[in-house]
C-alpha positions in Angstrom: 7.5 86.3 2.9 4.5 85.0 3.7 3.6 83.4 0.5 7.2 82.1 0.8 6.5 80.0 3.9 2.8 79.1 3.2 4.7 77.6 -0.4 7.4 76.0 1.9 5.3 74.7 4.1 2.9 73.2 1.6 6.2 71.5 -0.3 6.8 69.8 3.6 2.9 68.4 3.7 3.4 67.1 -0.2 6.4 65.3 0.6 5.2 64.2 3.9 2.4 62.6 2.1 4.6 61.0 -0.6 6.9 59.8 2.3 3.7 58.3 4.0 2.5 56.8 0.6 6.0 55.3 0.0 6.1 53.7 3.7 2.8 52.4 3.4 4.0 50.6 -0.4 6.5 49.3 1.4 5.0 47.7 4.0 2.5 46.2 1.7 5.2 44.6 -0.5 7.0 43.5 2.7 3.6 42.1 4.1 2.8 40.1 0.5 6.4 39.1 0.2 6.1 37.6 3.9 2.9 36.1 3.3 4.4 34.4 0.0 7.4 33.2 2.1 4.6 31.5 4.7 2.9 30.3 2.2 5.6 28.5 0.4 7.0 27.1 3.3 3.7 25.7 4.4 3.2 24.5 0.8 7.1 22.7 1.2 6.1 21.1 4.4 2.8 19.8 3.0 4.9 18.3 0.0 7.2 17.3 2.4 4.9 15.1 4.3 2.9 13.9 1.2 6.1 12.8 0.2 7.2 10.8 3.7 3.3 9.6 3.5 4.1 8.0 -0.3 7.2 6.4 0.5 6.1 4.7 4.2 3.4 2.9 2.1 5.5 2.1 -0.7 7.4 0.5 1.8 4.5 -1.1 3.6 3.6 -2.7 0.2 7.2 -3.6 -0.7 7.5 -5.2 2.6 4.1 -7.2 2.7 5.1 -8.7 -0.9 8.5 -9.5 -0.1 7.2 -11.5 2.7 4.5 -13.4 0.9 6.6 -13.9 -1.9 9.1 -15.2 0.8 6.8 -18.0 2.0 5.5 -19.7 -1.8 9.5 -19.6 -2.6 9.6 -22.0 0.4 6.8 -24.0 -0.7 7.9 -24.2 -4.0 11.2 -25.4 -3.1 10.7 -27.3 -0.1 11.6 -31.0 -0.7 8.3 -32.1 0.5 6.7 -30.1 -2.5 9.4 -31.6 -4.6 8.9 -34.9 -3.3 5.4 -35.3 -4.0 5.4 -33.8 -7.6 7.5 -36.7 -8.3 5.9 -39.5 -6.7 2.1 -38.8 -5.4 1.4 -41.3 -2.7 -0.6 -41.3 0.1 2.3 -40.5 2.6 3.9 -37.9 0.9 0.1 -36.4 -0.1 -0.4 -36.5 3.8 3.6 -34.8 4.5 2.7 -31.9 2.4 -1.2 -31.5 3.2 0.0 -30.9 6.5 3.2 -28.2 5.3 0.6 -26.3 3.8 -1.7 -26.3 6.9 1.1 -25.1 9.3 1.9 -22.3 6.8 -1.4 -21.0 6.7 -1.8 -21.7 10.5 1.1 -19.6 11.0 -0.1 -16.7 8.3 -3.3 -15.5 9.2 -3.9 -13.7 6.0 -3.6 -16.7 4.1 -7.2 -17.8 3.0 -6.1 -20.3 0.8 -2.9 -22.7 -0.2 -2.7 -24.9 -2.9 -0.5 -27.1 -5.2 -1.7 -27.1 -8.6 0.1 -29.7 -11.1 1.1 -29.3 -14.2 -2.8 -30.2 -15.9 -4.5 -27.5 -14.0 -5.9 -30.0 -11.1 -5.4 -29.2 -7.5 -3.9 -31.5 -5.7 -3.2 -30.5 -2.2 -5.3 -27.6 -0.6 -5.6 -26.0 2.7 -9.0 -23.4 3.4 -9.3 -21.0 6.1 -12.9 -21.4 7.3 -14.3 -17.9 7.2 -16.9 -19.1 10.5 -13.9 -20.8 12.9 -10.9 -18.5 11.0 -9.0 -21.6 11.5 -7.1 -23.4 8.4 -8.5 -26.8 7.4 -7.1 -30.0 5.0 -9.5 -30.3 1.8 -10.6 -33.8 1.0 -9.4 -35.2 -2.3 -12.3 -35.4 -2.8 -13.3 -31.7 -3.0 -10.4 -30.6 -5.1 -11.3 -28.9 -8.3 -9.9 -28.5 -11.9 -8.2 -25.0 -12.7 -6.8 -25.6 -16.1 -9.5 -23.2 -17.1 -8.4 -20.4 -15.0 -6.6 -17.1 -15.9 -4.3 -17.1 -12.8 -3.5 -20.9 -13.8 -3.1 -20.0 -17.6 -0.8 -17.1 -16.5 0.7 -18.3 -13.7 2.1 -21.9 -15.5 3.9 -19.6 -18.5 6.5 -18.2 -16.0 9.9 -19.0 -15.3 11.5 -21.1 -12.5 12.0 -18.3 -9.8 10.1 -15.7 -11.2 6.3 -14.9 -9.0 2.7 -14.1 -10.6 0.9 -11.9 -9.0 -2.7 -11.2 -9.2 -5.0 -8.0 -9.5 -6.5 -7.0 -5.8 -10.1 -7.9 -6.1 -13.0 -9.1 -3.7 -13.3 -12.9 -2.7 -15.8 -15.0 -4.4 -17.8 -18.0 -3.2 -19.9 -20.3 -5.9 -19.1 -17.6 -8.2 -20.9 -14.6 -5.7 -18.9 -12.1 -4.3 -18.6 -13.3 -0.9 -20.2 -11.5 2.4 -19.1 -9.3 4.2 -16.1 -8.6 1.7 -12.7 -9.8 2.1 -10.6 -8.4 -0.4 -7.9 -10.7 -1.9 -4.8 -11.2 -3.2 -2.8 -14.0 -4.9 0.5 -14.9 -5.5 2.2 -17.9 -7.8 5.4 -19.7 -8.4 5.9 -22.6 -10.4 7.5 -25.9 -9.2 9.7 -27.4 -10.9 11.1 -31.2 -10.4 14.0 -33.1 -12.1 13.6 -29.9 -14.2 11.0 -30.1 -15.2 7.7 -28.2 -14.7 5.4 -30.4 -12.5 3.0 -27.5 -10.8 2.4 -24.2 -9.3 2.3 -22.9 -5.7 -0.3 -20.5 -5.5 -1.8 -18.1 -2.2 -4.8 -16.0 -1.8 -4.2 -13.8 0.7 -6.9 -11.5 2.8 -5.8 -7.8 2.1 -8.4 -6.0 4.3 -5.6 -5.3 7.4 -2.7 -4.2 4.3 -5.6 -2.0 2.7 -6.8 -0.2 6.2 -2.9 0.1 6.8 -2.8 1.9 3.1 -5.1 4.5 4.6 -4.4 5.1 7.6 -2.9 8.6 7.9 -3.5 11.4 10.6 -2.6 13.9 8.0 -4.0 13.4 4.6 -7.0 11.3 2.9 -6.0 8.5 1.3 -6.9 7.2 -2.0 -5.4 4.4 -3.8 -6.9 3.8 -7.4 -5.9 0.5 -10.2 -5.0 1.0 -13.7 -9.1 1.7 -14.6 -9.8 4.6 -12.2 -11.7 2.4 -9.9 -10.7 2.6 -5.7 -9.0 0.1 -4.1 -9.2 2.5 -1.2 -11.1 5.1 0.1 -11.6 7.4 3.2 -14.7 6.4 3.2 -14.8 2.5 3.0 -18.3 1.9 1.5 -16.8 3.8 -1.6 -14.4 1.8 -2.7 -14.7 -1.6 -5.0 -16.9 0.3 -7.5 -15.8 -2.0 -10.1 -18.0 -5.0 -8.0 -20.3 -3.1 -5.9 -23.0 -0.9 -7.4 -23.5 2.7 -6.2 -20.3 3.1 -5.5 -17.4 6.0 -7.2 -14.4 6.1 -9.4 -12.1 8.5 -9.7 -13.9 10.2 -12.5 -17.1 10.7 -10.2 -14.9 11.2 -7.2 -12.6 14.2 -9.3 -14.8 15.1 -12.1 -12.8 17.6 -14.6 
C-alpha cells in the first residue's frame, strides 16, 4: 500500500510539473503573441504617419507650383505682355516693366522676372536686390542675350499653355554660386501673339522657405533626394547641395549598402 501511494503520489508531482510546464508555454506564446500585436500596431502607426507626412508635402509642393504657375499664366496672357510683343515702344516697354515689378513686389520669392522674345534677348526684366530685398526695373541697357541658354532652348519648344519647369539648384552670380546660398527655382511659359510665338515668361523663384517647409517635421527626418542621389534636403542643412558644394553627402554616402 505504501508503494501504492508513494507511486500515486509521484504520478500527482509529474503531472503537476507537466501542468506547470504547459502554463508557463502558454504564457510565453501569449506574451510573444502580445508583443507581436504591439509591435505591429506601433509599426501601422509609424506607416501611418510616414504616410500623412508624404502626402502633406506632396501637397505643399503641389500647392506652391500651382501658385507660381498661376502668376506666369497671368503674365503670359496679360494684354500688356501681349501688347508689347507686338509693338515695342517706349510706353508700352514702360506699362509692362512696371507689371512685372508689382508682381515680384507682391511675390517675395520671386528673384527674378523677365520677358524673353522670340531671339533669346531679354527684353523687360525686374531683379530683387539680394542687399535691400526690394524688386528693381533693369536698364535696357543691362539686359542680356539667352539664346544660348538651356532653360531658353527648352523653354521656347513648348506649347501655348503648357509650363517648363526647371531642376532646383543654387543661384549663380557672374557664373559663382552665389553667397550665402539661395536655392532656386524657375518656371516658363511661352507668349504667344496674333498666334504666333513672340517670347517666353520666365521666373526664378527663391526656394529656401518651400525647402525648410519640406523638412520640417516633429516626427521623422526628412530627406528629399533628385533623380542623381544628391540632397535637395537634409536634417542637417550644411549636407545638402553635394552636387555644388564640396564635402558634402549623397545618398550613397548618407545610406551606404
Amino acid at each position: 500500500m505504501l508503494h501504492s501511494f508513494f507511486k500515486s503520489r509521484k504520478h500527482h508531482i509529474v503531472f503537476a510539473l507537466y501542468f506547470l510546464l504547459f502554463g508557463g508555454l502558454v504564457a510565453v506564446f501569449t506574451s510573444f503573441i502580445n508583443y507581436n500585436i504591439e509591435y505591429t500596431n506601433i509599426e501601422n502607426k509609424i506607416v501611418e504617419k510616414a504616410q500623412w507626412e508624404k502626402q502633406s508635402k506632396e501637397k505643399l509642393a503641389r500647392n506652391f507650383l500651382l501658385g507660381a504657375e498661376s502668376q506666369v499664366w497671368a503674365l503670359a496672357t496679360n494684354p500688356l505682355t501681349e501688347l508689347f510683343s507686338h509693338l515695342s515702344s517706349d510706353n508700352n516697354r514702360k506699362n509692362l516693366e512696371h507689371l512685372l515689378l508689382a508682381t515680384a513686389e507682391a511675390n517675395h520669392t520671386f528673384m527674378q522676372v523677365r520677358l524673353i522674345d522670340a531671339m533669346g534677348m531679354e527684353r523687360v526684366r525686374v531683379d530683387r536686390v539680394v542687399e535691400t530685398n526690394r524688386p528693381r526695373i533693369v536698364a535696357p541697357h543691362e539686359l542680356q542675350d539667352k539664346s544660348t541658354r538651356y532653360y531658353f532652348k527648352e523653354a521656347s519648344q513648348i506649347p501655348y499653355g503648357q509650363f517648363w519647369h526647371s531642376k532646383m539648384d543654387l543661384n549663380r552670380e557672374r557664373g559663382q554660386i552665389e553667397q550665402p546660398i539661395r536655392p532656386t527655382f524657375r518656371i516658363a511659359t511661352p507668349v504667344f501673339a496674333n498666334n504666333q510665338f513672340t517670347g517666353l515668361i520666365l521666373i526664378n523663384l527663391e526656394i529656401d522657405e518651400l525647402l525648410n517647409n519640406f523638412g520640417a517635421s516633429s516626427e521623422f527626418d526628412i530627406y528629399v533626394a533628385d533623380k542623381n542621389g544628391e540632397f535637395i534636403v537634409h536634417p542637417e542643412k550644411d549636407q545638402a547641395w553635394g552636387q555644388y558644394l564640396e564635402g558634402r553627402v549623397n545618398v550613397l554616402r548618407q545610406f551606404p549598402a
